[in-house]
N, C-alpha and C positions, 0 to 999 in steps of 0.2 A: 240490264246490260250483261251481257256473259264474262264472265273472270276468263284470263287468259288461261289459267292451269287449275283443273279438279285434281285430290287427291282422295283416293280412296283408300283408308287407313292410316292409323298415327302411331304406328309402333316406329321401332330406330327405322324404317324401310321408307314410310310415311314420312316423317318429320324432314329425315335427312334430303328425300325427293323431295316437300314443299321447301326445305330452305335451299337446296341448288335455284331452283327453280325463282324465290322471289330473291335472289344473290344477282340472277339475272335481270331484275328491273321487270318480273313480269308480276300480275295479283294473281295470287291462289287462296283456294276454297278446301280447306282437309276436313275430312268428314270422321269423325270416328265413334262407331257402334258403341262405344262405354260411354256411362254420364258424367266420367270423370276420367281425364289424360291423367295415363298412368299403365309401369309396366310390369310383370309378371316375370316370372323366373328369375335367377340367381345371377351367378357370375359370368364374364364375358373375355375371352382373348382377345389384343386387339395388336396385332404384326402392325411392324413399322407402315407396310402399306397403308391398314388402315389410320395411324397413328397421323399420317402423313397427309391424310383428308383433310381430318381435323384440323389439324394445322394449316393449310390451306386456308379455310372458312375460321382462323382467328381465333381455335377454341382451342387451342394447347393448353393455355392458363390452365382455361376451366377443367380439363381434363386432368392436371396435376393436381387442381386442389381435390380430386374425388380417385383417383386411380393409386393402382400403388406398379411398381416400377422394377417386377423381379431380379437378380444377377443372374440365374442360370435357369433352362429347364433341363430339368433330371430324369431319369429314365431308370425304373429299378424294377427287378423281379418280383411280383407281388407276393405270391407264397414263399421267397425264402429272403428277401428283401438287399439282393446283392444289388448294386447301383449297374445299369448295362451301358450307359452311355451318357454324355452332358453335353450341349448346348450353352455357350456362354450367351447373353443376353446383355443388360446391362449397358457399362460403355459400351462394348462390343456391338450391339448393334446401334448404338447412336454413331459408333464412327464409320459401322460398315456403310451404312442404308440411309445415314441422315436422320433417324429418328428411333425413338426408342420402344421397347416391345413392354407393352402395357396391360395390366391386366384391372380389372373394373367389372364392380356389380352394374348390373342389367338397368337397371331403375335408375342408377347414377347417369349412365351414358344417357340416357332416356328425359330426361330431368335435364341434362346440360345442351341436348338440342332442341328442347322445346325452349327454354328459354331464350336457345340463340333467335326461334322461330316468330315466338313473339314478339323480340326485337324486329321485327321485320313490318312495317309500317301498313303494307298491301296481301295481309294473311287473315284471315277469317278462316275459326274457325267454330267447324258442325259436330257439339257431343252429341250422343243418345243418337245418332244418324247412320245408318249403313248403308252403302252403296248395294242396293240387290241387281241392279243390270244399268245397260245403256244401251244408246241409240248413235250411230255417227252418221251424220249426213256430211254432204260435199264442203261446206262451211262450218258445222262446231260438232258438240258430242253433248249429247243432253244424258245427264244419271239418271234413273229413278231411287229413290229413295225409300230409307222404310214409315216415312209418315205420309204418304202417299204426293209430297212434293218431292218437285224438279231440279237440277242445277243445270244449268249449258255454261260450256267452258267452249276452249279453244283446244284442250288437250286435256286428255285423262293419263293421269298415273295409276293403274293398278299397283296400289301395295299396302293388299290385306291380305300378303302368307298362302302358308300352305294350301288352303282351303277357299284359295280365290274365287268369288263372286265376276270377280271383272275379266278372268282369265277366262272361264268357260265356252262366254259366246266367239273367241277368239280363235280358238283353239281346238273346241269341245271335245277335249281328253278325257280322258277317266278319271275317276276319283283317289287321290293319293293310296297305297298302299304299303302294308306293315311290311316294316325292317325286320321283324321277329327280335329287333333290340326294347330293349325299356333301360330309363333310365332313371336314377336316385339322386337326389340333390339336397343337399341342406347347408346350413348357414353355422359357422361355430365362430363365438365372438373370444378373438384369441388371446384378450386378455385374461381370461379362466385358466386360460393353458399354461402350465408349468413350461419357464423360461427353454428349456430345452425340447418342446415341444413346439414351438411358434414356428411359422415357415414364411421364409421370404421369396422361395424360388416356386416356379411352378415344379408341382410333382408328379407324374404318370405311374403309377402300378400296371405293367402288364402282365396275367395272369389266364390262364386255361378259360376261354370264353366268357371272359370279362375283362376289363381294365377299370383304374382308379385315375380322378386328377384332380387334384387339390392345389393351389395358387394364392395367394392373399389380394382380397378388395379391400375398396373403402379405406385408402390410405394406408393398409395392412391392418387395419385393424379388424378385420374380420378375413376367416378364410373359408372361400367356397371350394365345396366337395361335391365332386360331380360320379358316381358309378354307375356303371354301362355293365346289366349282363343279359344273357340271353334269355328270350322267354314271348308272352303275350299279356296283352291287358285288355280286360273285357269293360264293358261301359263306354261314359261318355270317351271319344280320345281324343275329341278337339280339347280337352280340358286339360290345361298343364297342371294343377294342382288336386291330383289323387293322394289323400290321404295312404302314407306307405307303412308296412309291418316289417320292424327291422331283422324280424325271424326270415320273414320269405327274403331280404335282402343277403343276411350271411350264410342260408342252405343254397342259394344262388352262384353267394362267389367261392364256398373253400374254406380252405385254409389260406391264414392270409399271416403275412407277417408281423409282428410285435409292434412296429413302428406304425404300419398302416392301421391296423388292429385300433389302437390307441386313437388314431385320429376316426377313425369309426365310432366309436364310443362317446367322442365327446361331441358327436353333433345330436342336436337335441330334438330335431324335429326331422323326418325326413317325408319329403313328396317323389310322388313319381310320374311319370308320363312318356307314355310310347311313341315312339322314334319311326316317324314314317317317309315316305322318299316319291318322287316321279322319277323316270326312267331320264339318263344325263342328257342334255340339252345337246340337238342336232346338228342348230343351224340359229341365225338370225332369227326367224319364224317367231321362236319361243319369248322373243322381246317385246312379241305386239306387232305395230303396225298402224297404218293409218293417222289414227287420230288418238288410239290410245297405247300406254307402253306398258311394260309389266317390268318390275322393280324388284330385286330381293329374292323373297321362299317365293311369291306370285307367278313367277319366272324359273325359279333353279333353284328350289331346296336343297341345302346342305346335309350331308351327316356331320352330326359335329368333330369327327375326328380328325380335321386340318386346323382347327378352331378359326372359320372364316367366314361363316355362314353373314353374322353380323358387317365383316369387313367386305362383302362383295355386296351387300346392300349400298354400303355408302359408298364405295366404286360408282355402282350401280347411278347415283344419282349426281357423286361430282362429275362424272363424265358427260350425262344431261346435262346439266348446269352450264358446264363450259360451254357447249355446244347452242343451247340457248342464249347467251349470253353472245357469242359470237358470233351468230343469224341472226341480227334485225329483222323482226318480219316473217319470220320461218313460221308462223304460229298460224297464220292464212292459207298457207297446204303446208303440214310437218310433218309429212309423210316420207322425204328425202332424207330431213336430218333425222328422225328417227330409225330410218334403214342404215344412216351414217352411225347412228348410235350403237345398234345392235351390229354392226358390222364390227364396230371397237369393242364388244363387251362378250361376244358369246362365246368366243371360244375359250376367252380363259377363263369364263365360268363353268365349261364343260368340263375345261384343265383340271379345276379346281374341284367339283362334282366328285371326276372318277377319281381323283386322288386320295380325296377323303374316302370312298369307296373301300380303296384297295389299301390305305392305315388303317381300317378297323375290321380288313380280313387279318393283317400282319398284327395288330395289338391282341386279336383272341386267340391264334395261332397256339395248338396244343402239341406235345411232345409228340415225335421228334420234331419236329417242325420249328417250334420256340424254339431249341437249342442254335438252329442255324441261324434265324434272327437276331437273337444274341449274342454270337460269334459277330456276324455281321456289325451289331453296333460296335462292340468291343473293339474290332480291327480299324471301320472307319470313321468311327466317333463323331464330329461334330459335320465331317463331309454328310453324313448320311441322315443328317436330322436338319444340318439349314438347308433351307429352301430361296435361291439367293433371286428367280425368278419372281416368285410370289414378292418376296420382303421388297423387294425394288420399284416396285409398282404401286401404284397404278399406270399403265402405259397414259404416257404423255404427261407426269405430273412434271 
């Protein structure tokens, strides 16, 4: 019997899509290439928009027991460590937006939708499985797989990332290409840290062709550190977890200030991994079509510098969801509501694309040019840093 909804891929992109999808009363089949559900990378921004999904699908709880819930994001000179500008957060945006600006490790968010997932009565799921292509006829979409078996649904979600298998035959674009950014990440558990060292607010160091951003997870009890500078990485570079030298990391960034200085030092481990992009999305097109959709990086990889990349995924799928959910029957040709989908979703993923874009030409911005930047925060302070389109959304919630 064919499942109404295939997913290919179970990272937040995957999950969030199978649980729109069975929120709607429909069976879904998620497939994912590891032999164990589980997720990779550090920490994660999560704007009231996305905050406000969650909540939606019942998981605010969950999400306060594992997130931590900064009062401001800060904005400070990385080499001489003057603050440029603040964003209150906090109440502030629980009263602006209705929800509050979150910040949470990768694996936690990841962790709290599989669970919501496997509550879900009509979800099977496929480890050690990859989606390597599919087939759409006029009535379903048959996957093939990598153990030389089949699945036929009624609908495919592509969302397995940058590097999508399922977007190819749809599209057939090229192959993602380098940002010329790389980025550092590590994890410092902040009960080491001397009391006046511990951070509650997210922190941005922008500095001459890099920046820093440090924020607390995992209740605050740990805080991830995230640095961006410019360069290339050779090897594998689907692989997020490159073993990093923290020599090539501070001949990268400078001179850096005391206070950042310090939080560099105390992180113990550092990975790294290159930062790659497809050109910003044109049109509907980039959604898919037919019989299957593209969700997520499968769709419109992010640069991380709106911190949304994860928040346009679960867009991505509460907007399916609804949409399924309010189509009885749409599943027998859903090629309508899927043009209806992607007509809701593309542009302000494009929105969102080039914005991020055009924050990590202004965060690496070197003299004189920083100085204008900095003037600019200084004069319009928290005008120039909320974004009250983004935080308001998702359209229609």
């Amino acid at each position: 019997m064919d499942t109404d909804v295939l997913v290919a891929g179970g990272g937040i992109a995957g999950l969030a899509g199978a649980l729109g999808a069975a929120r709607a009363g429909l069976s879904v089949r998620l497939f994912e290439q590891t032999a164990r559900l589980a997720e990779v990378g550090a920490g994660l921004q999560l704007g009231p928009n996305a905050v406000r999904v969650l909540a939606d699908w019942g998981l605010l709880d969950a999400l306060r027991d594992v997130a931590a819930f900064p009062d401001a994001l800060v904005v400070r000179d990385a080499p001489g460590g003057a603050e440029l500008g603040r964003l209150r957060l906090g109440n502030r945006a629980q009263a602006r937006y209705g929800q509050p600006y979150a910040t949470v490790h990768r694996a936690d968010l990841h962790a709290l939708l599989w669970q919501a997932v496997a509550a879900q009565p009509e979800v099977e799921l496929g480890l050690g499985r990859t989606v390597l292509g599919w087939q759409a006829s006029e009535d379903k979409v048959v996957a093939q797989l990598t153990d030389n078996a089949t699945a036929s649904g009624h609908l495919l979600l592509g969302c397995d990332g940058l590097w999508s298998r399922v977007r190819t035959p749809l599209l057939g674009d090229e192959l993602p290409v380098p940002t010329g950014h790389i980025a550092y990440r590590g994890l410092v558990d902040q009960s080491g840290l001397p009391p006046a060292q511990r951070q509650r607010d997210v922190v941005a160091w922008l500095g001459p062709r890099m920046h820093a951003v440090c924020y607390p997870v995992r209740r605050g009890e740990h805080l991830n550190v995230v640095v961006i500078v410019q360069g290339r990485l050779d090897g594998d570079v689907q692989n997020w977890s490159h073993a990093a030298d923290p020599a090539d990391l501070r001949a990268a960034m400078g001179r850096v200030a005391p206070a950042l200085e310090s939080v560099l030092q105390a992180v113990p481990q550092w990975l790294r991994w290159p930062l790659f992009e497809r050109p910003v999305i044109t049109g509907p097109q980039a959604h898919g079509g037919g019989r299957v959709a593209l969700l997520g990086d499968a769709a419109h990889p992010m640069r991380p510098y709106l911190a949304q990349g994860a928040a346009m995924a679960l867009e991505d799928a509460w907007g399916l969801g609804r949409l399924l959910a309010g189509q009885a029957g749409a599943l027998a040709a859903p090629a309508g509501l899927l043009r209806q989908w992607a007509d809701q979703r593309w542009s302000r993923n494009a929105w969102v694309q080039a914005r991020s874009r055009r924050n990590g030409r202004i965060f690496h911005l070197v003299p004189p040019l920083s100085w204008g930047r900095n003037l600019a925060m200084a004069v319009l302070g928290e005008r120039l840093l909320d974004v009250p389109a983004l935080y308001s959304g998702p359209p229609s919630a």
